[in-house]
Biotite code that builds the C-alpha atoms (Angstrom):
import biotite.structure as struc

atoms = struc.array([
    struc.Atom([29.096, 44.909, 184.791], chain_id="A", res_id=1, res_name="UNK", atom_name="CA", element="C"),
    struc.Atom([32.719, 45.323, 185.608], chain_id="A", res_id=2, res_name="UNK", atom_name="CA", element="C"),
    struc.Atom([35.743, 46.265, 182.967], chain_id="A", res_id=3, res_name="UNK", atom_name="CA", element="C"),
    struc.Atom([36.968, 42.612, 182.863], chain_id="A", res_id=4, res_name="UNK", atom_name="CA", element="C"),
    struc.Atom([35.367, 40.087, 180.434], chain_id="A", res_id=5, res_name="UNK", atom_name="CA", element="C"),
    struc.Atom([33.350, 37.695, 182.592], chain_id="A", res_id=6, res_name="UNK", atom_name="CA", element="C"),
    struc.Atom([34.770, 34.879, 179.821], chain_id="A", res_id=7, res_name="UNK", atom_name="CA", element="C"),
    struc.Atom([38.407, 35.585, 179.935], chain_id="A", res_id=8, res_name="UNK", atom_name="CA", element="C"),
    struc.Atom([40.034, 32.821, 181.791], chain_id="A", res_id=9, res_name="UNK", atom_name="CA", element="C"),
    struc.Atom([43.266, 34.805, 183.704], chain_id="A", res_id=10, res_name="UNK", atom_name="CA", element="C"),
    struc.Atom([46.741, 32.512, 183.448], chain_id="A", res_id=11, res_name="UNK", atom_name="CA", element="C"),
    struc.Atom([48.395, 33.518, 187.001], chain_id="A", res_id=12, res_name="UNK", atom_name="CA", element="C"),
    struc.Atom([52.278, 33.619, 187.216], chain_id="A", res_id=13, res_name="UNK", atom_name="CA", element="C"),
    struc.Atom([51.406, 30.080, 189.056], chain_id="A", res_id=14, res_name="UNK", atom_name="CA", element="C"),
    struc.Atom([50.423, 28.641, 186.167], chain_id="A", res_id=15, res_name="UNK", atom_name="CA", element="C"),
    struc.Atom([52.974, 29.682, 183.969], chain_id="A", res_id=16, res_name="UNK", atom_name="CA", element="C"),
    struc.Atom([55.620, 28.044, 186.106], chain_id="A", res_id=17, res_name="UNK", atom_name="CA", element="C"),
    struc.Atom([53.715, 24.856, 186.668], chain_id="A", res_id=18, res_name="UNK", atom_name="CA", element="C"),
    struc.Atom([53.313, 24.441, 183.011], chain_id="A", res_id=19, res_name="UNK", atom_name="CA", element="C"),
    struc.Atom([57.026, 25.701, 182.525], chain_id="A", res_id=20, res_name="UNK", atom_name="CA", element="C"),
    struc.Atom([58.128, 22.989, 185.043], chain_id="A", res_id=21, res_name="UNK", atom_name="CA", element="C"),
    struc.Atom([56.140, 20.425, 183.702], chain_id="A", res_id=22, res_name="UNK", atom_name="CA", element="C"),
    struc.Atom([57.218, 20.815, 180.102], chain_id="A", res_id=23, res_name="UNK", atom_name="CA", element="C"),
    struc.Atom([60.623, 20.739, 181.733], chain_id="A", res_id=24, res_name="UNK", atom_name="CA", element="C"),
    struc.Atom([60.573, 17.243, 182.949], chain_id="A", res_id=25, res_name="UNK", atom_name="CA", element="C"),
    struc.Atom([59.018, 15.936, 179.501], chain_id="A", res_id=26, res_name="UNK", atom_name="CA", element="C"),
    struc.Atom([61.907, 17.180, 178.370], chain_id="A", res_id=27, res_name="UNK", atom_name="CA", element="C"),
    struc.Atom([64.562, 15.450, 180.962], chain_id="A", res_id=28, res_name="UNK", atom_name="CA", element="C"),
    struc.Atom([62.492, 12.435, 180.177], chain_id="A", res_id=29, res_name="UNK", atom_name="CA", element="C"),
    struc.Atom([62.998, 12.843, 176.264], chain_id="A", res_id=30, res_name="UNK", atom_name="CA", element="C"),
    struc.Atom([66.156, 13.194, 175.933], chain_id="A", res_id=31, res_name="UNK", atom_name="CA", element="C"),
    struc.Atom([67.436, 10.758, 178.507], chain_id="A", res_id=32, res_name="UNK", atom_name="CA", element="C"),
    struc.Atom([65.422, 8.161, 176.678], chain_id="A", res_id=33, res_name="UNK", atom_name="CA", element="C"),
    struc.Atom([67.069, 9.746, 173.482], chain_id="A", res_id=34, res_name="UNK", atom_name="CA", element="C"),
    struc.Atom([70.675, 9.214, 174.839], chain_id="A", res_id=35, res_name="UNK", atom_name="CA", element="C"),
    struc.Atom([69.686, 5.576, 175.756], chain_id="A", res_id=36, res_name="UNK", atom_name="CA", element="C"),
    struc.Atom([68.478, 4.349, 172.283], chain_id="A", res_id=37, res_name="UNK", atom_name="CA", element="C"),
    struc.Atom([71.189, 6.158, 169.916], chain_id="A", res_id=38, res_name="UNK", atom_name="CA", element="C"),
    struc.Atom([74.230, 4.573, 169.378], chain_id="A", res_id=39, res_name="UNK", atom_name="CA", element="C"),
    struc.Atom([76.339, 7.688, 168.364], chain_id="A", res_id=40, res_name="UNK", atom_name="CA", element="C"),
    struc.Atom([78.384, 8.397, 171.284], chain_id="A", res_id=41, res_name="UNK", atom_name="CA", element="C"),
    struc.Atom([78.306, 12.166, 170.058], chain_id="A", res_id=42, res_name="UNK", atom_name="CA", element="C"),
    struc.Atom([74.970, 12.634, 169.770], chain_id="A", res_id=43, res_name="UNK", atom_name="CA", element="C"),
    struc.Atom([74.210, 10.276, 172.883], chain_id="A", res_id=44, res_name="UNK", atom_name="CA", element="C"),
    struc.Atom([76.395, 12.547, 175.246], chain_id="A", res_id=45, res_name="UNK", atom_name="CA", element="C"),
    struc.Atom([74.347, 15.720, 174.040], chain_id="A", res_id=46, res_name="UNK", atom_name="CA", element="C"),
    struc.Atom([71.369, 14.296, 174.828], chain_id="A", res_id=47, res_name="UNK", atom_name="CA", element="C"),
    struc.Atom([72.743, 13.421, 177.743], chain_id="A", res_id=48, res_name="UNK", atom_name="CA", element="C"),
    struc.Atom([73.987, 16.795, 178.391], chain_id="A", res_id=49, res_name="UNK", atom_name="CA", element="C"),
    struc.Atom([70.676, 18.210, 177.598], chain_id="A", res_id=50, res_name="UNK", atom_name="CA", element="C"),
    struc.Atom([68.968, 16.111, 180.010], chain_id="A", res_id=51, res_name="UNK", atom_name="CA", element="C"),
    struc.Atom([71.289, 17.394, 182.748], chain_id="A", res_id=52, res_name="UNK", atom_name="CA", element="C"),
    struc.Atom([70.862, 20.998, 181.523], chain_id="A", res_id=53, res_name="UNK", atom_name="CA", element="C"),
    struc.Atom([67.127, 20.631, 181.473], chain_id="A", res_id=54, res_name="UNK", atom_name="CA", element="C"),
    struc.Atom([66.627, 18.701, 184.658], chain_id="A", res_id=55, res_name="UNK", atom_name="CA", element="C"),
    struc.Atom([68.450, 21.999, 186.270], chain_id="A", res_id=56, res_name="UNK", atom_name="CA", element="C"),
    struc.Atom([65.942, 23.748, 184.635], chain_id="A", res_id=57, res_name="UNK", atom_name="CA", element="C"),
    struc.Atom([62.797, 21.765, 186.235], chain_id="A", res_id=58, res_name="UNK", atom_name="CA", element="C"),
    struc.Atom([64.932, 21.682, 189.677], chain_id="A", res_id=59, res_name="UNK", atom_name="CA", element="C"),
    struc.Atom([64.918, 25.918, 189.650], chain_id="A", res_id=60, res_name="UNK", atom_name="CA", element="C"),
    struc.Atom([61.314, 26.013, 188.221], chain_id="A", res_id=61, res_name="UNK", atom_name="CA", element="C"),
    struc.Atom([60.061, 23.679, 190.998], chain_id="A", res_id=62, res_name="UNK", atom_name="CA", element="C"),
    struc.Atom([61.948, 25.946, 193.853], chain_id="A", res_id=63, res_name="UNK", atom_name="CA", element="C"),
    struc.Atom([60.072, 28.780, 192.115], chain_id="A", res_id=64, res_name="UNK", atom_name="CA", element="C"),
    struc.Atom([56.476, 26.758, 192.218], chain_id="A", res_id=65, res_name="UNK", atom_name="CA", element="C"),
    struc.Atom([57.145, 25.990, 195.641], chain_id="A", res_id=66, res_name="UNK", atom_name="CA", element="C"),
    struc.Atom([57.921, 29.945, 197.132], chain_id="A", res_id=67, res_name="UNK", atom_name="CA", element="C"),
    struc.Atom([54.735, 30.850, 194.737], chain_id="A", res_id=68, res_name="UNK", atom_name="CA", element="C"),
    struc.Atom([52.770, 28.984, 196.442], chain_id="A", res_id=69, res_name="UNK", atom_name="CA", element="C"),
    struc.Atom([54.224, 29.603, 199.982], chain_id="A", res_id=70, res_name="UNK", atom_name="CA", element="C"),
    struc.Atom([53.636, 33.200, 199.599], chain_id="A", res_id=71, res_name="UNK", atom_name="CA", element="C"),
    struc.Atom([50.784, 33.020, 197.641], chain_id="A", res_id=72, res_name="UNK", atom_name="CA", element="C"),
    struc.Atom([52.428, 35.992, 195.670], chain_id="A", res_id=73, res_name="UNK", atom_name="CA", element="C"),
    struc.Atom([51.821, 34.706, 191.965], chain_id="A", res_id=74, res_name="UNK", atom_name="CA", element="C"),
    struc.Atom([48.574, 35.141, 191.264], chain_id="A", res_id=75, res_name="UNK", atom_name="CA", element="C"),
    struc.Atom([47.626, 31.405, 192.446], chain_id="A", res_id=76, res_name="UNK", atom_name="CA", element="C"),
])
């Protein structure tokens, strides 16, 4: 029997990113909705501004996914 635990289940540098980039867009999706249904305009445009921030976030996760799985490089 080998070093490694034959019950470990390994997380690859793949997975990571698809569950980063997927948590990402919840998050786009959150607060956009957020900045639709509250009628404070200050706390509607941070939402707002989140949204934006985060959906750069799932746009620069998702160029990331896609070289992973180009190169096959991350453990996918």
């Amino acid at each position: 029997m080998d070093s490694m635990n034959r019950n470990e289940i390994e997380i690859t540098t793949y997975d990571r990113l698809l569950r980063a980039w997927e948590n990402s867009m919840e998050m786009v999706r959150d607060f956009e909705m957020y900045s639709k249904r509250i009628e404070d305009e200050k706390i509607k445009e941070v939402f707002k501004q989140f949204a934006e921030d985060e959906g750069m976030h799932a746009t620069k996760l998702r160029e990331l996914l896609l070289d992973c799985r180009k190169e096959k490089g991350c453990g996918h």
